[in-house]
N, C-alpha and C positions, 0 to 999 in steps of 0.2 A: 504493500500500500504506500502510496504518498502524497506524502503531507505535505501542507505550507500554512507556517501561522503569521498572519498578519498580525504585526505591532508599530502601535502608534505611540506618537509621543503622550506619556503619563501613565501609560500602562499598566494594571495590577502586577503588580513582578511576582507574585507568588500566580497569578493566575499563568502568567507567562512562561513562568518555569517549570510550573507542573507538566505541562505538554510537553518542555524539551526534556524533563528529568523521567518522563512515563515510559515514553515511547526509546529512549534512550537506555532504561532499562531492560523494555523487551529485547531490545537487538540483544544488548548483554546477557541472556540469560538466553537467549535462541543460540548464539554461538558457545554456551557454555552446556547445552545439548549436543552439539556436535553442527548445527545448522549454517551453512558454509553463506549461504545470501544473507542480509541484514532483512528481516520482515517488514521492518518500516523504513521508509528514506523522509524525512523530514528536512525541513527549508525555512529556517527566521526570513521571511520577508518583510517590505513597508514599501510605502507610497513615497520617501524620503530616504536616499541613502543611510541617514545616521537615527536614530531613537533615541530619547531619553524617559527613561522608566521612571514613575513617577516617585521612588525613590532616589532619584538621580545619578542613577546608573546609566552609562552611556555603550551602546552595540551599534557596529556597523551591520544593515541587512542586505538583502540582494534586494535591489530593485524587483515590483512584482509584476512587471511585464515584460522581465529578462528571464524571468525562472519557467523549466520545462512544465508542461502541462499535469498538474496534479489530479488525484482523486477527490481529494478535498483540502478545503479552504478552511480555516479555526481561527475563529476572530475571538481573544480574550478579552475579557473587561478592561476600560480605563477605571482607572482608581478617583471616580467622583461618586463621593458618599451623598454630596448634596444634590436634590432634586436640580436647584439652577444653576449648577456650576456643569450640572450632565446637558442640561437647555445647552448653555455656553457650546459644551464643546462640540455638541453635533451640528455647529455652526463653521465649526477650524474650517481652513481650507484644507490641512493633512486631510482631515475626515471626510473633509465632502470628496474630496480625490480617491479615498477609500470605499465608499459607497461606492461609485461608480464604478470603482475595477470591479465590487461584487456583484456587481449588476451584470456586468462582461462575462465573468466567473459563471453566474447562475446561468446566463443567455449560451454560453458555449457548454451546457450537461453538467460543472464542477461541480460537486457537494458543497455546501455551505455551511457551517457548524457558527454556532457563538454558544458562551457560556456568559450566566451574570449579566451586569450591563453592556455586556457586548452583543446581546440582542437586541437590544435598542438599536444600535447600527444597520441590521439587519431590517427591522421596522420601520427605520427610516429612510431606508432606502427603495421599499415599496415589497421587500424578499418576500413579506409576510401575509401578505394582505388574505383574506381568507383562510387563512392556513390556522391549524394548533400551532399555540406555542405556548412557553414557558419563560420566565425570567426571574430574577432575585425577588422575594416576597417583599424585601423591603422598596421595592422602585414601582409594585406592583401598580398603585394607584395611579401615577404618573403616567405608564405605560397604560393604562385602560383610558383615563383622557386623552392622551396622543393619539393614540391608533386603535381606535373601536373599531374599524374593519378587522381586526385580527382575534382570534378567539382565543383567549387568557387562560392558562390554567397553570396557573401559580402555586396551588400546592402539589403541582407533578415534579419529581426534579428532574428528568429528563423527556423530552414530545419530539420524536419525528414526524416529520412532516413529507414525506418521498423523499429529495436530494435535500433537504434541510431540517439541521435537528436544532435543536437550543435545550438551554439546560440551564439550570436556577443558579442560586446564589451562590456567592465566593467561593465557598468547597464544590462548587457545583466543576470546576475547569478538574475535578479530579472524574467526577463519575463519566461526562462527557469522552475524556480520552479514555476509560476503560469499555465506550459505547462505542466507539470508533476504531479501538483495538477488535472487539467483538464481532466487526466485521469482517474483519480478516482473519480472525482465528478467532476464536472462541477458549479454545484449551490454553492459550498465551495470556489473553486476561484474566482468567482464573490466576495463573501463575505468576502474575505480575502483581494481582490484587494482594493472593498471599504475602508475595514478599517482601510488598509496602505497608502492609497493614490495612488496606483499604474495606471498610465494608461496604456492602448493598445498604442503598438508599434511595429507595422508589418513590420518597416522598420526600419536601419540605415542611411539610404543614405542619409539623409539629415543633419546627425550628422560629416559628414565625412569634413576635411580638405584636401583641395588640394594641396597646397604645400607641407604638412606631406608626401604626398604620394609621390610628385613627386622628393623628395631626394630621394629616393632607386634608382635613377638610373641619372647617366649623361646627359643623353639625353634627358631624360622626362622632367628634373629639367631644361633644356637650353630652352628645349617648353614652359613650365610652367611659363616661363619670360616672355619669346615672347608674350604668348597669352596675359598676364597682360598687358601687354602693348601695344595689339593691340584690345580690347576687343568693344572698338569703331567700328573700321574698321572694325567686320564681320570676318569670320573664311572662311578662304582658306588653304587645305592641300598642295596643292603646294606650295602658299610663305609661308607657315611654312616650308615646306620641305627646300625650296630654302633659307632663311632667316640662315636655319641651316645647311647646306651646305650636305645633304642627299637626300634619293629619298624617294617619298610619301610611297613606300611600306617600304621602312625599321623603316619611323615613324608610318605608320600604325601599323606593326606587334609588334615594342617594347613598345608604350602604352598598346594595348594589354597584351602585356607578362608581363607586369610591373604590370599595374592597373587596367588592366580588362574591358579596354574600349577605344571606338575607339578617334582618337585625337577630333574630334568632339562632340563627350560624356565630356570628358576632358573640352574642352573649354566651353561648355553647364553649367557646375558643377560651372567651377570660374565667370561665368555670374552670375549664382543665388548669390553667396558669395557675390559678388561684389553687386550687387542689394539689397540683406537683406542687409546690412550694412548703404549702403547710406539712405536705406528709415528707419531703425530705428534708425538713427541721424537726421530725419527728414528732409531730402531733396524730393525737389519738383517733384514728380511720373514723369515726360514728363522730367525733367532733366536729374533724372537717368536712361529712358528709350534710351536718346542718348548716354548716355557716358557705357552704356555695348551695344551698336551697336543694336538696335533693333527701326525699322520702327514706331511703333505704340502702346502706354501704353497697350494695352488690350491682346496683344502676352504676354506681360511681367506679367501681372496679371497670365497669365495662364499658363505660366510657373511657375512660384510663387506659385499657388494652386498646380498644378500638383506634383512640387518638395517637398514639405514643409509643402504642408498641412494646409497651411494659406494663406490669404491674406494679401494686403496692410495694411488695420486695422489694421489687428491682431497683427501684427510684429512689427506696429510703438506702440501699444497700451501695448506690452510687455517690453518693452526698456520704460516704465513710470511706473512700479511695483518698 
């Protein structure tokens, strides 16, 4: 297989290195089989001879319309945490010059990958438009106001799409190149996963902060209070509505619009928060099961597996590592 990962100036360096250090390892361990070709051929390219990583680390790359024609293309995150400072930069001229080689890329059959906010590039460049995809749960809302032609699913961490995958947040550039190793071998990801430590992580969603989410908007953020503080008392959309002096549908509609979920999903999410927390400080299971409003410990376990992937044990047993 081969590869070419575009980087731009500001780069997640950890996002960046994970691809050279993944796929870098396969080959190492294909030739310590006995396997005489390297399985993957990998290619640093840019729109810019030279990079600076937004650690300020500086790589020369190959120009990316001198390099041989690849399998796929792996666009990392830039390292902007702030919703406007990621506005800014899909404004650079590096970047708009990088859209359009992907635009080339996708028009000539190349595969297209992005991880984190380097889906956004892909988004913005039109890669996505109808298509599934994924991005960092924290950028989600931004990304559902920018590009409503694209259908979100944010607590996937990885969505193919035919020639284009994406893949969620910061750890996400790890599971992406073991998706993309997968293609080419299957028996080498396994082997590679082992021998980095890497596990399966089919989801985000349980990686996700609610609060984080619920400042992208006024109203979400006034909910987001409310429900803290009525998590006891059980979730009603009317006195939420009423409490916030609106009508159920226009709270239904802007959690939607905001964070991709009904106010009841919303409130379902700061239960579990609130629930890990209490029991990996080690409070008493039938305590915590009245103070997030729930009847009976065994709803709460299983919302707990369902959500998270663990139970009671597990989570009080991690908080003693």
């Amino acid at each position: 297989m081969r590869l070419m990962v575009l980087a731009l100036d500001g780069v997640f360096d950890t996002g960046l290195t994970v691809f050279l250090d993944m796929f870098s390892t396969a080959n190492e361990l294909a030739a310590a089989q006995g396997i005489a070709t390297p399985p993957f051929e990998i290619a640093l390219v840019g729109v810019r001879p030279q990079i600076r990583t937004a650690l300020g680390l500086t790589a020369s790359v190959e120009l990316a319309d001198a390099v041989r024609k690849p399998d796929w293309v792996v666009v990392p995150a830039l390292n902007t945490k702030q919703p406007e400072r990621l506005v800014e930069a899909l404004g650079r001229p590096d970047v708009l010059d990088a859209m359009a080689q992907l635009r080339r890329w996708q028009a000539g059959g190349i595969g297209v990958a992005a991880a984190c906010i380097g889906t956004f590039l892909l988004a913005e460049a039109g890669l996505l438009a109808g298509l599934e995809a994924t991005t960092t749960w924290s950028h989600a809302p931004l990304f559902r106001q920018r590009y409503p032609d694209v259908r979100l699913d944010d607590g996937r961490m990885i969505v193919p799409a035919g020639r284009i995958v994406t893949a969620g947040a910061a750890m996400g550039h790890l599971d992406l190149a073991l998706w993309l190793m997968r293609q080419a071998s299957p028996e080498m990801a396994a082997v590679v996963a082992r021998f980095m430590l890497v596990d399966r992580r089919p989801s985000q969603a349980q990686y996700v902060i609610p609060n984080h989410l619920a400042h992208a908007d006024p109203l979400v953020e006034r909910f987001e209070r409310w429900a803290r503080a009525n998590l006891a008392a059980g979730f009603s959309l009317q006195e939420a509505a009423k409490a916030l002096a609106v009508g159920p549908r226009t709270l239904q509609r802007r959690t939607e619009a905001v964070i991709g979920k009904s106010p009841l999903a919303f409130f379902q999410d700061m239960r579990v928060e609130r629930a890990q927390h209490l029991i990996s400080i080690g409070q008493d299971l039938e305590a915590v099961t009245t103070e997030v409003g729930y009847a009976d410990s065994a709803t709460l376990r299983t919302l707990l597996r369902r959500r998270l992937g663990r139970g009671v044990r597990e989570l009080r047993a991690e908080m003693q590592l």
